[in-house]
C-alpha angles and dihedrals in degrees: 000000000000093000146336111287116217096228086073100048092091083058095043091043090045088225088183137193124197117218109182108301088347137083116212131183123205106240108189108308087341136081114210129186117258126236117206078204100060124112124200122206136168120185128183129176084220097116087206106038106175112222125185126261082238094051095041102063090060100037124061109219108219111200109203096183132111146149130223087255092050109041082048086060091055092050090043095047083044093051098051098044088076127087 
């Protein structure tokens, strides 16, 4: 993925409408079920994705890379923050 796109803020917001026993969320011109159970993840091999202030204050950005020197200050802070 290179952004959010806007069609999908009404799902990462979980703008939700009940109808009936069942929840449903407007996704462009459709409106879909919702699933308590669904899970939404975007991934991109872009290091520095640049993702909206909109978009950033309803998604959380993970960051899985890491570098030896990096992942050896993590180990090093975490050690010696124990007594």
């Amino acid at each position: 993925m290179d952004g959010v796109e806007p069609v999908l803020y009404p799902l990462l917001r979980r703008d939700l409408v009940a109808q009936g026993p069942r929840y449903v969320v407007q996704i462009g011109d459709k409106i879909i079920d919702y699933n308590e159970e669904f899970r939404l993840f975007l991934s991109t091999r872009n290091p520095n994705p640049f993702i909206p202030p909109d978009a950033a204050s309803i998604v959380t950005e993970v960051n899985f890379t890491t570098t030896r020197s990096g992942l050896q200050g993590q180990v090093y802070v975490d050690s010696h923050n124990f007594p």
